[in-house]
VORORO-106540 format. One record per residue (C-alpha): residue in three letters; x, y, z. Coordinates in steps of 0.05 Angstrom, whole numbers, padded with zeros to 5 digits, always signed. Example, Ala and Ser with C-alpha at 12.3 -4.5 7.8 and 13.67 -1.06 7.14 Angstrom:
REM residues 2
ala+00246-00090+00156;ser+00273-00021+00143;
END
This chain:
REM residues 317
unk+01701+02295+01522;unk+01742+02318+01465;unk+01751+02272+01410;unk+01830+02279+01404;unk+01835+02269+01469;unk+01803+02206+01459;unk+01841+02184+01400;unk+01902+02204+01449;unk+01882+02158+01507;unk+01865+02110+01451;unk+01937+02112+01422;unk+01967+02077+01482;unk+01981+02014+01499;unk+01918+01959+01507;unk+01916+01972+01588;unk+01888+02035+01575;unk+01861+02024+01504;unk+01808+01971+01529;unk+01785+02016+01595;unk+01772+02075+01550;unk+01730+02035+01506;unk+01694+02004+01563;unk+01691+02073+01604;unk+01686+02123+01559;unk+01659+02110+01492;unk+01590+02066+01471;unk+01646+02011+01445;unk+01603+01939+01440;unk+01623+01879+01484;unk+01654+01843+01438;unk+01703+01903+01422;unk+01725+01917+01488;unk+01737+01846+01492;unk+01777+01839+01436;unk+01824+01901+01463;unk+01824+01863+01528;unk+01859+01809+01508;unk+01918+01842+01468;unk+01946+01865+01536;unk+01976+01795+01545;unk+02003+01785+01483;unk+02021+01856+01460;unk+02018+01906+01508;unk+02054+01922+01582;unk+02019+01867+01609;unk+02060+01813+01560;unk+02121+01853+01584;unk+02111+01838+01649;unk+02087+01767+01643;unk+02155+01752+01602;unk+02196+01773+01667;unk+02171+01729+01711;unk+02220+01680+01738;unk+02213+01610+01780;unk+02132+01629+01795;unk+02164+01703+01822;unk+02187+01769+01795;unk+02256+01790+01818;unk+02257+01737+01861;unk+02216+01768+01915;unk+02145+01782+01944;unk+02152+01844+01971;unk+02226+01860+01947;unk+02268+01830+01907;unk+02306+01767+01939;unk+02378+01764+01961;unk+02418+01769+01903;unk+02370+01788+01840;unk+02415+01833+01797;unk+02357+01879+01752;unk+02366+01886+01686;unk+02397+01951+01648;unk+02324+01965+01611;unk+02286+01972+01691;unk+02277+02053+01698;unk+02274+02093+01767;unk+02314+02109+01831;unk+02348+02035+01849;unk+02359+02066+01915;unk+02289+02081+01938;unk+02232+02030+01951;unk+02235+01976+01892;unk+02169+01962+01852;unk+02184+01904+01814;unk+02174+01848+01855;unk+02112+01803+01858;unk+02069+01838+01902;unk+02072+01899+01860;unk+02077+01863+01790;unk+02013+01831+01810;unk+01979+01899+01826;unk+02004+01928+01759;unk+01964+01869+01726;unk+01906+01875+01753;unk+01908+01959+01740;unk+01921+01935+01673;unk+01855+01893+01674;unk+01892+01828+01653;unk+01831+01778+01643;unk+01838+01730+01692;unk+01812+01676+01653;unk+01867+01696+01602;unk+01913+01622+01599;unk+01988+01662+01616;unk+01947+01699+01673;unk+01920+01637+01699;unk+01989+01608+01695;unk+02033+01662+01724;unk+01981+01670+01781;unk+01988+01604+01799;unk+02065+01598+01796;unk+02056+01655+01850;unk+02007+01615+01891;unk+02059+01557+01882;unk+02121+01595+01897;unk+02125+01666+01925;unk+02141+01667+01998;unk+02127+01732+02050;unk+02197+01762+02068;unk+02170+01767+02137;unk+02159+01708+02160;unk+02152+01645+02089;unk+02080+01641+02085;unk+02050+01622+02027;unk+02034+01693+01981;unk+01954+01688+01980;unk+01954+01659+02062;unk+01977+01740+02069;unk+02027+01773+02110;unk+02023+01820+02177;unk+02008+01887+02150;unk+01941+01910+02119;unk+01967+01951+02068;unk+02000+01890+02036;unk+01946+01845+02057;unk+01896+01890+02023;unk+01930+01895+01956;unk+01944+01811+01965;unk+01864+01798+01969;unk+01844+01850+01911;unk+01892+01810+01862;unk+01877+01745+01892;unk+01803+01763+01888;unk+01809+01786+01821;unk+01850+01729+01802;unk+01817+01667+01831;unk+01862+01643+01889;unk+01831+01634+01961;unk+01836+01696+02008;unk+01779+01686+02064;unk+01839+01676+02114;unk+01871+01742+02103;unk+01800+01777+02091;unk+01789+01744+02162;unk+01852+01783+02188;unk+01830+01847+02155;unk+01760+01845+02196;unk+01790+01831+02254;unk+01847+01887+02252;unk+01796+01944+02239;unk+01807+01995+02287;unk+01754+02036+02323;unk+01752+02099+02277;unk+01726+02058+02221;unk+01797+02046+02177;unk+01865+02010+02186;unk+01934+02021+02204;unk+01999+01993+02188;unk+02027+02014+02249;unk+01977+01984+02295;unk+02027+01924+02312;unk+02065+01986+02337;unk+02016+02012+02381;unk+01984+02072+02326;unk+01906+02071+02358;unk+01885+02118+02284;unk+01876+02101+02213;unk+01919+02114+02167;unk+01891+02136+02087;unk+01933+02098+02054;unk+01923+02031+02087;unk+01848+02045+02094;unk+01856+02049+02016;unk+01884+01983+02002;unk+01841+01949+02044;unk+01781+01979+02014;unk+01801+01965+01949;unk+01815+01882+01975;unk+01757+01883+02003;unk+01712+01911+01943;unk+01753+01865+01895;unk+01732+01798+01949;unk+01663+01821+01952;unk+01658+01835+01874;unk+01681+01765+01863;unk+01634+01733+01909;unk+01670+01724+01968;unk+01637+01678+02027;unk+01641+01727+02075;unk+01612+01789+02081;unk+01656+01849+02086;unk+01595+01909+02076;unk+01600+01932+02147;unk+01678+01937+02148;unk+01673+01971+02070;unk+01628+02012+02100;unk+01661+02039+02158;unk+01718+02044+02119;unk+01688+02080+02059;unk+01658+02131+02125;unk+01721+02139+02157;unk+01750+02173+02081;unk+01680+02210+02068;unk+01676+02249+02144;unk+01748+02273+02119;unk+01730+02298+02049;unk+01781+02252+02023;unk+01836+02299+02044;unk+01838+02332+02118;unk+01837+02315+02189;unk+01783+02315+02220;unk+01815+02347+02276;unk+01832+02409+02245;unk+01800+02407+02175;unk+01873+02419+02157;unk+01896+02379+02088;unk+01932+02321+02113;unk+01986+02316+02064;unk+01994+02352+02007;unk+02015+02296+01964;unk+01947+02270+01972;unk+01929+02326+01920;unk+01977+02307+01871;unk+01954+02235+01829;unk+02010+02190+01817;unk+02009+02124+01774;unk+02019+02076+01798;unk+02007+02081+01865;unk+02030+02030+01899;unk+02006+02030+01975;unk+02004+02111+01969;unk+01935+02142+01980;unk+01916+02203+01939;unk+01844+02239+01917;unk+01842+02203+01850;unk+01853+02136+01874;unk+01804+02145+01923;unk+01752+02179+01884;unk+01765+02115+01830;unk+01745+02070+01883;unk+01680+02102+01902;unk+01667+02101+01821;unk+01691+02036+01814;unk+01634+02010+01869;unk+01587+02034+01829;unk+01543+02078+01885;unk+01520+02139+01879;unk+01573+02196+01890;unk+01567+02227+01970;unk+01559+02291+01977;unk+01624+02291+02013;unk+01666+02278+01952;unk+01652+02344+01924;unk+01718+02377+01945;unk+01747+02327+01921;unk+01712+02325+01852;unk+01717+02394+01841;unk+01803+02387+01860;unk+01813+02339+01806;unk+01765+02388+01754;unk+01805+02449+01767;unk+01871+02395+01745;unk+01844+02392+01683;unk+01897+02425+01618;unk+01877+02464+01566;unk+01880+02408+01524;unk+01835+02366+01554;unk+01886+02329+01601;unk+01913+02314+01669;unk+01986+02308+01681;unk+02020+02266+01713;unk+02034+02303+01788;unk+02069+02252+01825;unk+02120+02186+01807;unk+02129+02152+01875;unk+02217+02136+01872;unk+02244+02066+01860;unk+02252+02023+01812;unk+02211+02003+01760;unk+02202+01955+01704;unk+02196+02003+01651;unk+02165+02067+01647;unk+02076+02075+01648;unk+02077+02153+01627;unk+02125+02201+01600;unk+02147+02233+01666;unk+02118+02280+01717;unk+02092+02348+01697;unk+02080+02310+01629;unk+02012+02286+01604;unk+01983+02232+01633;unk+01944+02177+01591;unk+01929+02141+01660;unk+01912+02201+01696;unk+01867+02229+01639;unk+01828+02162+01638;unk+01810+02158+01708;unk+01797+02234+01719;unk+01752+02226+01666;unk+01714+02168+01678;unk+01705+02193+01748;unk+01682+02265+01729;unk+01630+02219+01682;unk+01605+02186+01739;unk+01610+02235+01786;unk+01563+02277+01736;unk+01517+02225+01707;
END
C-alpha cells in the first residue's frame, strides 16, 4: 500500500483513523487504543452522541417520530428514506467502532434500551421488530453493545427460509432470499456469536454465508445473470443495501479463509482501484443524513479505500 495513501486514510476522522491502524499498519495495541477512544470525544462518533434526544435520535426507531423538525446542518434528499433515526444512528456507531465499554456509549445505548419503541407495533428496541433486515442490524449493535438479543436471534433462526438466506418479504408470501436481508442477518448473527452469544447460530451463518458464495456474491443462480447492478457499485453507509464490498467485508471480518467463490468478486473491487491508490465512492443511498461521511460520489473514498484494502490484504495473505 502506498504510503500517502496511508497518511490520506490517516488524515480523517478517528472512525477510520483507528481501523487503519488496526488493519493496515503494524500500529501497537496501546496505539490503536488510544485512536479508539477519540471517536467519542472528537470525532463523528461525539457528533452523533451529542444529537441524541430523550434515549432516541430524531425521535424515532426506524424514522423519525411524528413531529421531529431536523436541523438546517442534516445533509441529503429529506424526501427519500431518512437515516437519522436510532436504528441507523446505532449502526453508524458501531461502523465507527465506538468502544462499547466507552462511558457515553454505555449511556446512550442504554437510554435506547430504556426508550426507543418499534414504529410497528411499541416493542421495546433490543426485543426486535418483524422484519429481518431490521432485526439483523438490531442484534449486531445490540451484540456489539451489550444488551440482550437471544429473543430476536430466536426469530432470525426460525424465519430462515429453505434456500439458505432471508427475506423481508416472506410475511408477504416471497418463498427466495433476498441479498440484502441475508446481509444484515449475517452480519447480526456474526456480531451475537463474536460476543458470545448462548445460542448457536453456525448452521444458520452457514447456510447463509452458502446461499451468497453459490452466487459469486453477485448473480442469480438461475441465470448467472448479475442481479443488480448496484450491487457492483460500494456505497457508505449502507444501510440495509447489499453490495460486493460489504459482503466481501463480512467474509474478512469472520476471519476464515477466503472461498474460492469470492474471486469474482475480489478481482471486481481490484479492477476499482484509481491511479492513486484509491476507491471512490460509487454509490450514496438518498435521504437524509446527519452530516456528510465522504466528499460525494465519484469522489474519493476514505471509507471505501479502507475496506477495499483491508479486504484485498486478507484476501491475499
Amino acid at each position: 500500500m502506498a504510503t500517502d495513501v496511508t497518511e490520506w486514510l490517516l488524515d480523517g476522522d478517528p472512525a477510520i483513523r483507528w481501523q487503519v491502524l488496526r488493519d493496515l499498519t503494524d500500529a501497537s495495541h496501546a496505539d490503536v487504543a488510544a485512536e479508539r477512544a477519540r471517536i467519542t470525544e472528537t470525532g463523528w462518533g461525539a457528533r452523533l452522541l451529542d444529537l441524541q434526544e430523550d434515549g432516541q435520535w430524531a425521535g424515532g426507531a426506524c424514522f423519525p417520530g411524528n413531529g421531529w423538525t431536523p436541523p438546517a446542518s442534516v445533509v441529503g434528499d429529506r424526501d427519500a428514506q431518512p437515516w437519522v433515526a436510532t436504528l441507523p444512528t446505532l449502526r453508524l456507531l458501531l461502523a465507527f467502532g465506538a468502544d462499547p465499554a466507552d462511558p457515553r456509549v454505555r449511556t446512550a445505548v442504554q437510554a435506547a434500551a430504556d426508550k426507543a419503541r418499534w414504529e410497528y407495533d411499541g416493542s421495546r428496541f433490543f426485543d426486535g421488530e418483524v422484519e429481518p433486515c431490521i432485526n439483523g442490524g438490531t442484534v449486531a449493535i445490540g451484540a456489539s453493545f451489550g444488551q440482550p438479543v437471544d429473543g430476536i436471534v430466536t426469530r432470525l433462526l426460525r424465519e430462515r427460509l429453505p434456500d439458505g438466506g432471508w427475506n423481508c418479504e416472506a410475511e408477504n408470501g416471497s418463498a427466495r432470499s433476498s441479498f440484502h436481508t441475508t446481509i444484515c442477518v449475517l452480519e447480526g448473527l456474526w456480531e451475537y456469536a463474536r460476543a458470545g452469544g448462548s445460542i448457536d447460530v453456525t448452521a444458520a451463518r452457514q447456510a447463509g454465508e452458502e446461499y451468497l458464495l453459490e452466487r459469486g456474491l453477485l448473480r442469480r443462480l438461475s441465470t448467472g445473470e448479475v442481479v443488480d447492478s448496484d450491487f457492483l457499485l460500494p456505497a457508505f453507509p449502507p444501510h440495509w443495501h447489499y453490495d460486493v464490498l460489504r459482503a466481501l467485508d463480512y467474509f474478512r471480518d469472520t476471519g476464515a479463509a477466503p472461498d474460492p467463490r469470492l474471486a469474482e468478486a475480489l478481482d471486481l473491487i481490484r479492477s476499482k482501484q484509481a491511479a492513486d491508490g484509491t476507491w471512490l465512492l460509487e454509490n450514496l443511498h438518498a435521504g437524509m443524513q446527519w452530516f456528510a461521511l465522504d466528499d460525494g460520489v465519484g469522489r474519493p473514498s476514505r471509507w471505501n479505500t479502507l475496506r477495499a484494502l483491508r479486504v484485498l490484504r486478507w484476501a491475499d495473505a
